[in-house]
Each structure stands twice: as structure tokens, then as C-alpha cells.
N, C-alpha and C positions, 0 to 999 in steps of 0.2 A: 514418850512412853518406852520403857527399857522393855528389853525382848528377852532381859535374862529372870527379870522379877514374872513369878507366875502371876497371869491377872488376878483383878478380881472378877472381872465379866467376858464371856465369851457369847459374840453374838454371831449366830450361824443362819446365812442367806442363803437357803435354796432357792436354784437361778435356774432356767429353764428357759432357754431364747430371751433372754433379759439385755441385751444388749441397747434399748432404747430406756428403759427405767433406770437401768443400774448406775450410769454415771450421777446422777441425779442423787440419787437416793443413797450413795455411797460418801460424795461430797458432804450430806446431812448428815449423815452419820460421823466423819472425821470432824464436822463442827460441833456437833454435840461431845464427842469425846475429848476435843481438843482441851472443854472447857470442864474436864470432872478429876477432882485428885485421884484415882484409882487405876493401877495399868487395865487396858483390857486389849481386846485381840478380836478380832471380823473373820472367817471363814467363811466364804462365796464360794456353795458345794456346784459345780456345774453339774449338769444333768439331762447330756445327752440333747447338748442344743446346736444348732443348724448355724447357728448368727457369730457375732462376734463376742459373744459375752467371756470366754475364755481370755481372748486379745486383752479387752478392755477391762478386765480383772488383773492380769499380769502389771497392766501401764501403770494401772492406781498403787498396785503393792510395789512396786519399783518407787514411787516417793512415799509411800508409808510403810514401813517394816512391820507394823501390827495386822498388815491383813497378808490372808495367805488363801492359795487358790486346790481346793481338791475339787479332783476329777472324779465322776459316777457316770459310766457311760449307758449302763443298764436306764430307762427312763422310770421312774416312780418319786411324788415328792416324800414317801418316808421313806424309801431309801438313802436318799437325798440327807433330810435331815437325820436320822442314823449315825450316817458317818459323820457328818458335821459334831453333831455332839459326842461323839465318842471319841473323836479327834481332836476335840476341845480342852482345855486347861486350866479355863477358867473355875472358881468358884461358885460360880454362879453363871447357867448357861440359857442363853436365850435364843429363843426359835422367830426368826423376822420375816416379816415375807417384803421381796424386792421390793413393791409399791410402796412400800411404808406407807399404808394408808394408815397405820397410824401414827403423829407423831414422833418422830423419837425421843423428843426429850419427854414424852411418858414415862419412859422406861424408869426412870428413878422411882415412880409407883410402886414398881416392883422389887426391888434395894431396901436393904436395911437401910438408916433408922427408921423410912417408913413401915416398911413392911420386916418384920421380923419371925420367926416362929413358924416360919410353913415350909416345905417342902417344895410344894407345887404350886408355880402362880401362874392365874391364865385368866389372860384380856377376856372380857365379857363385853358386848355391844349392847347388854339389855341391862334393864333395872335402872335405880336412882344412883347419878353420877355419868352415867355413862350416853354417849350424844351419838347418834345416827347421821351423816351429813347425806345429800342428795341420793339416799338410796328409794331407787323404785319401791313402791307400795309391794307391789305381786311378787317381786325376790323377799322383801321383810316377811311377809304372808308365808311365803312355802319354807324360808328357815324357820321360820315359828313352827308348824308344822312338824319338821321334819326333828326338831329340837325335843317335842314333846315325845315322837317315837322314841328318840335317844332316852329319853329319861325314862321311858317305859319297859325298856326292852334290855339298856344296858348301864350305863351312869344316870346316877341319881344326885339330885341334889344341886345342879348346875345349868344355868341357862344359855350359856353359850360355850358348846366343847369346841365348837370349830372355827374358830376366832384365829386367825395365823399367827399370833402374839403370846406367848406362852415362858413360862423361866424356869429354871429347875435348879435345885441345889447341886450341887456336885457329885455327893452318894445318890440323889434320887434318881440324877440322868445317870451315872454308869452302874444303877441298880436297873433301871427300867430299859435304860436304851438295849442292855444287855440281853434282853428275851424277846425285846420288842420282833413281829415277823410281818405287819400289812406292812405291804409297801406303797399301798397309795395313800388317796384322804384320810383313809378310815383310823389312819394309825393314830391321830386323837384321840379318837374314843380307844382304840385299842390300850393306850399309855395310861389313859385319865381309871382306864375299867383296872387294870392290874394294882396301879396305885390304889385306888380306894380298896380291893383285897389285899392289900396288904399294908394295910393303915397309915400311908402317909399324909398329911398335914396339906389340904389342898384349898386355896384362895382365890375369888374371883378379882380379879381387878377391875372397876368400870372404867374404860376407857375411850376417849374420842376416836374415830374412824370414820373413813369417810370415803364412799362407794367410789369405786374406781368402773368407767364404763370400760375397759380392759380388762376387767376380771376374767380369769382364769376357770372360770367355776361354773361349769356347765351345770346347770338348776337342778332339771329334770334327770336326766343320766346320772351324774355323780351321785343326787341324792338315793337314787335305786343302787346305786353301786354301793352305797354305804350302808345301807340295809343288810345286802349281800355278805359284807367285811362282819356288819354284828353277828350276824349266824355261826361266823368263821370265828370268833372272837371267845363267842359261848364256849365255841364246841373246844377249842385250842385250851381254853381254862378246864375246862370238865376232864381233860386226856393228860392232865397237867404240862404241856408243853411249853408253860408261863413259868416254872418251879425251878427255884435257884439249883443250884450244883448240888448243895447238900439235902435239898427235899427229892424224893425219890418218887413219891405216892400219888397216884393219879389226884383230881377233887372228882369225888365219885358222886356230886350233885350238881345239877345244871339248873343253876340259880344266876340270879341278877345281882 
């Protein structure tokens, strides 16, 4: 993979004390790429981790020139993913999370000639296609739940915004990543809410995953945190703080 041809796909890992996932799941990643005609390039955003996941990001990009290690000392994963994407090159830019609890040779789901015509693709865990492995009953139950808030309250028309598996075209991530401001979970729904006001082309993809008991994702707390982030979300659109350089004008309705 030449380092001087721009990719086609830029896959960006927010890593956070990752130092026991990431060999693993970086390895998968180099096999899958090893084996696709198109350059592409790996950013491992660190984020303010305790362990060795900096070390062990250095070792791997020292025998593969396609991945490259930024630093975010501030802790938040959309900060995290932020820079990743705006620091990216690619064509086409994807949001992975360390576990790869979902395969990665899925990702072609998300690639032309499958997929063409969208803007915005983002893994779903629900509906036909798409497979749930060993996930607890009462985690499925409260994302359910908490999903149908979201569709209540701020996107509409999708049943899973918080999937860590997401792609974006190249104008869509440096249109979006560009005003984007949560800096935690919520920053899904925040990217998916500005996209649909501003009419981009957005695709679920059903895809395999499969529960990781290491999850990251504290149920109850995060979920109330993300409630918190839509209120911020609304009120950020209605004061226009979302509005490119050349829109000036508040949105003086606080709508869904």
C-alpha cells in the first residue's frame, strides 16, 4: 500500500486503555486490507490512556506505514473520533471501535459497488440481515428502549444510531466532523441529527456483531448521559451553532 496514492478508505480507531484488544484486532485489520485492491490507511486516535496502547500502536506502524498514531490527551470518544476523521485522507472514512465486535471484512458492505448513492452509512444491529451474538437479554431491552427515545426526541427513521460502526463520504465527514461539539457517546446522534437537517443521503447497514463482556458502555449512566447530550443537541441547532461559515442565521424553531 503506497503512502503517496490518497486511499480509498480511512479507518479511524478510538483507543482508550486498548492495549490488550488492539494487537488483535489491528492484525485483523492488516489481513483484511492486505487482501483489497484499494490503498487505505488506519488511525489509532489514543485517548488519554493509562496502559500501553500508544507503545503498542507505534510497534505495529513501524512494520506497516499505512497506520499512524494521534494523540488526544483530553478524554472523550468524539473527540477522539473528531480528529481521527478530520485527520483522515481517505475517500471514504470509517469509524471502528477497538473490539471490532464487528467483523471486518463487513466493511465492504459499506463500499461501492455494494453500496453506492449515500453519504452516510451506519452498521445497525436490528432488523432483517443483521445477527445479535451472545448479547444479554436486559442490555438488548434497555437499547431498545433507549433507541426509541432517540427516534422520539431527535433522529428519526433509524434503529440503531449507536452502533460503533459508521462510514462517511469524504465532503460528509469534513462537512459534519467540522461543527460537530459532544464530545462524548452522544456525538452519534449529534452527526446523524445535523446530517438529516441538512439532507444528506443516510443508509443503514445490517451487520453481524457480537457482545463483547468488556464493553465499554455503562447501560444506565451513559444512557441518561445521552438524553442529557440530546437536549444540548436541540438547543445547539435552534442557536445555530451547527451553521456552516456562510449561514449566519440562528434556526429560530426547536424542532425534531
Amino acid at each position: 500500500m503506497s503512502a503517496q496514492k490518497p486511499p480509498l478508505l480511512s479507518i479511524i480507531i478510538p483507543a482508550h486503555n486498548e492495549e490488550h484488544r488492539l494487537p488483535t484486532s489491528l492484525e485483523k485489520i492488516d489481513n483484511f486490507l492486505q487482501r483489497q485492491p484499494y490503498e487505505a490507511e488506519v488511525i489509532v486516535v489514543e485517548n488519554g490512556s493509562k496502559d500501553r496502547t500508544v507503545e503498542i500502536t507505534n510497534e505495529f506502524a513501524a512494520e506497516h506505514p499505512y497506520v499512524r498514531l494521534i494523540e488526544v490527551d483530553t478524554r472523550g470518544k468524539g473527540l477522539a473520533v473528531k480528529a481521527g476523521m478530520l485527520a483522515a485522507n481517505g475517500d471514504y472514512r470509517f469509524i471502528c471501535d477497538a473490539d471490532l465486535s464487528m467483523p471486518i471484512d463487513e466493511i465492504v458492505n459499506f463500499l461501492p459497488p455494494i453500496l453506492n448513492g449515500y453519504d452516510v452509512m451506519i452498521g445497525t444491529r436490528e432488523g432483517e440481515g443483521a445477527r445479535r451474538i451472545d448479547e444479554p437479554e436486559h442490555r438488548h431491552i434497555m437499547g431498545r428502549i433507549l433507541n426509541m427515545i432517540i427516534k422520539l426526541t431527535a433522529v428519526r427513521g433509524f434503529e440503531d444510531t449507536q452502533c460503533g460502526f459508521k462510514m462517511f463520504t469524504r465532503a460528509a465527514a469534513e462537512d459534519l466532523f467540522a461543527v460537530q461539539r459532544m464530545t462524548g457517546i452522544g456525538f452519534d446522534i449529534e452527526l446523524l441529527y445535523i446530517a438529516q437537517k441538512r439532507g444528506y443521503k443516510i443508509h443503514e447497514v445490517p451487520i453481524t456483531w457480537y457482545f463483547d463482556p468488556d464493553s465499554r458502555m455503562r447501560l444506565l449512566q451513559d444512557s441518561l448521559h445521552i438524553l442529557r447530550e440530546i437536549w444540548d443537541i436541540r438547543r445547539n441547532w435552534q442557536k445555530g451553532l451547527y451553521a456552516r461559515k456562510e449561514e449566519k442565521t440562528p434556526n429560530r424553531e426547536f424542532e425534531t
